[in-house]
C-alpha positions in Angstrom: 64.7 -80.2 103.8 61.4 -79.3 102.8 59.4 -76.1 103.3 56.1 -75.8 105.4 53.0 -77.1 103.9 50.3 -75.6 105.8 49.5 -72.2 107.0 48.9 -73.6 110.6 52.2 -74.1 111.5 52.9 -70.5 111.5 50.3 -70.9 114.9 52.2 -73.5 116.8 53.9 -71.1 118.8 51.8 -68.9 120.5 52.8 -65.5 121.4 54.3 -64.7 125.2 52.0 -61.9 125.5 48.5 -60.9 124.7 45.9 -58.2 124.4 42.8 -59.4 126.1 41.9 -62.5 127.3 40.0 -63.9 124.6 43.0 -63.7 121.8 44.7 -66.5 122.7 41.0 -68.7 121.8 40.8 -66.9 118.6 44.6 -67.6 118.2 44.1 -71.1 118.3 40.5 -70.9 116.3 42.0 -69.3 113.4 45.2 -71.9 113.8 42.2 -74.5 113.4 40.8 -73.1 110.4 44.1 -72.8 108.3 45.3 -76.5 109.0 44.5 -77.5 105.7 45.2 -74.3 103.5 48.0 -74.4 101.7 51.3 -72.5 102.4 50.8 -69.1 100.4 53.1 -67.9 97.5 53.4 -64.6 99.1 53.5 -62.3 102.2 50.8 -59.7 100.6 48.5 -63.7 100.0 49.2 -64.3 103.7 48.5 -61.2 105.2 45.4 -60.8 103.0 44.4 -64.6 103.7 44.7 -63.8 107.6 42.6 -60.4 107.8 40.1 -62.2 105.5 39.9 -64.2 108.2 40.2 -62.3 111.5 37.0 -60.5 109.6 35.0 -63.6 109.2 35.9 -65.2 112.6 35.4 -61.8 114.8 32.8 -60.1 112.5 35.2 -56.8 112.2 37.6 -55.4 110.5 41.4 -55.3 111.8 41.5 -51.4 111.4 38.6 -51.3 113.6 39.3 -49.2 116.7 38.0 -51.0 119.8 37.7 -54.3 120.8 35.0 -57.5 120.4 33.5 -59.7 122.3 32.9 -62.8 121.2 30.9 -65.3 123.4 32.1 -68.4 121.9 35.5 -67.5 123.6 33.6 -66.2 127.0 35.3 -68.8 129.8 34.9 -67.0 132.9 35.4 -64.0 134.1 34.7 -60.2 133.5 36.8 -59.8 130.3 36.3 -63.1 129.0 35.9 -63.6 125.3 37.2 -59.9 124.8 39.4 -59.5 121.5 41.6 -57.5 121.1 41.8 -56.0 117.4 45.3 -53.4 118.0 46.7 -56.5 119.5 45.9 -58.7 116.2 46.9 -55.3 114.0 50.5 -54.5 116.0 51.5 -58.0 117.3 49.7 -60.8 116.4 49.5 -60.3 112.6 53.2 -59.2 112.6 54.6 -61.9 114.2 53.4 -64.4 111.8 54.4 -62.5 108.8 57.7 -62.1 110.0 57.5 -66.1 110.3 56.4 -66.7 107.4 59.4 -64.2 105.9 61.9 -66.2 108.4 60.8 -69.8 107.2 60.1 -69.0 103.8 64.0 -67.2 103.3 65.1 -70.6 105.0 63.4 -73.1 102.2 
């Protein structure tokens, strides 16, 4: 059996809980973005790769303290488009390094 191939596939599963109601957009945004980039060699190359680009999609840093609103993810609604950047740092981020660990150990 062969490993992953793409980065992407660590997204196909999205998470049963959010932070804000914009996440789940930029969750599938950033899942857009890494269908072509290659699986990394390491967890330290993905979790770089994926605050590299959490920075360049939300225009902030993942240790910044508040959240974002981005109006390309605005749908309706009061907190529309609202990121949530403890929800990337605590869950989201997490969970797809310890996907990447789990399907990695499995190859």
């Amino acid at each position: 059996m062969s490993g992953p191939t793409y980065v992407a596939q660590l997204f196909r599963e999205e998470p049963l809980y959010w932070g804000l109601r914009g996440d789940p957009y930029l969750w599938r945004e950033m899942a857009e973005h890494l269908a072509d980039t290659p699986w990394p060699a390491s967890e330290a190359a993905l979790a770089q790769l994926l605050a590299r680009l959490f920075q360049e999609l939300a225009g902030l840093g993942l240790d910044h303290p508040t959240h974002v609103h981005l109006p390309r993810h605005a749908h309706g609604g009061m907190s529309s488009g609202m990121i949530s950047t403890q929800f990337w740092r605590e869950r989201a981020i997490p969970l797809l390094l310890e996907r990447y660990r789990a399907t990695s150990a499995s190859t």
